[in-house]
N, C-alpha and C positions, 0 to 999 in steps of 0.2 A: 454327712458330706461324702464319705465314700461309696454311700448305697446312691447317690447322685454322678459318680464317678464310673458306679460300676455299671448302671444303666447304660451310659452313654459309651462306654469300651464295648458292651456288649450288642450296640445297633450298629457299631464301624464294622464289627465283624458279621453280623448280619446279613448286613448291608453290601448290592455288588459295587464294587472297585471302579467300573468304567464310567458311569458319572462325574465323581469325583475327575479321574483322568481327563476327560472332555469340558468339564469346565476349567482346570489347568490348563490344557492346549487351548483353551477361547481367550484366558485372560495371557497367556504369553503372547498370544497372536497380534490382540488389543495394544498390548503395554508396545509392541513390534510396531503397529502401525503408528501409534501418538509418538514414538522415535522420529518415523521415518517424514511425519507432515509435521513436528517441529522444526527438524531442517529444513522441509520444502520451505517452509514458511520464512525460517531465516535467512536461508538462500536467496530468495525473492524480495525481503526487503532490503540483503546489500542489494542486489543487481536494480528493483526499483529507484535507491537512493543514490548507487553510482552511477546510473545511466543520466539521471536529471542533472547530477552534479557534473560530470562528464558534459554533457552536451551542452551546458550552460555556462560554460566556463567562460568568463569576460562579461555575464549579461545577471551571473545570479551567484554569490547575497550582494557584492558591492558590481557596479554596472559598469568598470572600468573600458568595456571595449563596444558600447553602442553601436550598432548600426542602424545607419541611414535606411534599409529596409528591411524590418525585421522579420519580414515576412517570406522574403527572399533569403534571408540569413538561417533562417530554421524548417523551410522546407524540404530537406533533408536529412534534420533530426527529428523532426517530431513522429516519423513512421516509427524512428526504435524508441523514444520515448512512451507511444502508444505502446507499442508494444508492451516494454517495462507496465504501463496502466492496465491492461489487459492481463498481465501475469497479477500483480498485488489484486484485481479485482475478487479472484478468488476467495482470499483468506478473509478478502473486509467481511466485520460483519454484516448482516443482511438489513440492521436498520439506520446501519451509516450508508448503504450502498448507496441509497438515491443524494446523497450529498456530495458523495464519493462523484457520480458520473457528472454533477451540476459543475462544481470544482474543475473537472477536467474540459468540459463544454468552454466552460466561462474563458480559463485560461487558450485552449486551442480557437476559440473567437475571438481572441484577441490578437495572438500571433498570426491569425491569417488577415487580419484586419488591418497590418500591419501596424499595431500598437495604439490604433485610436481609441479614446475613449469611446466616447458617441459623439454622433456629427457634428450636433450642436456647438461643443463644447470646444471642438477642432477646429471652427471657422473664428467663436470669439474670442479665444485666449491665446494668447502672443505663444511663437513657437516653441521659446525656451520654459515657457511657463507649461507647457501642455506637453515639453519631452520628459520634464519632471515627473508632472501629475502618471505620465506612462511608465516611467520608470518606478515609479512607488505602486504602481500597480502590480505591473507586472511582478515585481518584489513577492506582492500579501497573494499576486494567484498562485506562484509557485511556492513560495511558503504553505497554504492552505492543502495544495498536494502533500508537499513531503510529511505535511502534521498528523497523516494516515498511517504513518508508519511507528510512529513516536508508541501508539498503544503494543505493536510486539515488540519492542524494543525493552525491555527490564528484567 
């Protein structure tokens, strides 16, 4: 065991020194960076989660303050909620992305649609029956966003 010991004392001193150093500065560098994009990352998902909760106050989880046009009503949040979407886009991973962007589609087609299902649906069913069915919508599309963030979150 020591002729195994003594081998190996005998190649460190051998051996030049600036390797060793340079792969020390690569992994402090490393270990610097996975600090600094943990927080970007956490920073991003409060401001993603406070902006939606923020701007949806009265309309999201309980719909205490409906409006008559929701379309009118959130055309002035949904620039910084995008926004918010466009920050989180980053960190999702790359085989949720394409659900990630369908998510955000679905829900901003509907807010501009001002909360219509589809047409069909609008002309047959009574109007407290079809502000429901929107209100439960709207509900599962912004739930389905914020469900993006639940993976950094532990």
């Amino acid at each position: 065991m020591d002729n195994y010991l003594d081998q190996i004392t005998k190649y460190f001193t051998a051996v030049p020194m600036w390797p060793f150093a340079l792969l020390g500065v690569i992994i402090v560098i490393a270990i610097g960076v996975e600090i600094i994009n943990r927080r970007r990352r956490a920073d991003t998902v409060d401001y993603y989660d406070t902006t939606f909760r923020t701007e949806l106050v009265g309309l999201y989880p309980v719909p205490t303050h409906w409006p008559e046009d929701l379309s009118a009503h959130l055309r002035t949040r949904l620039p910084v909620m995008r926004d918010a979407f466009d920050s989180l886009k980053g960190f999702i991973p790359q085989d949720q992305l394409r659900d990630y962007n369908i998510a955000w589609n679905k829900f901003y087609d509907f807010c501009r649609m001002n909360g219509v299902i589809d047409e069909k649906q609008a002309g047959t069913t009574p109007l407290s029956e079809a502000e429901q069915d929107s209100k439960q919508v709207f509900h599962q599309l912004v739930t389905d966003l914020l469900a993006y963030t639940d993976q950094f979150k532990r």
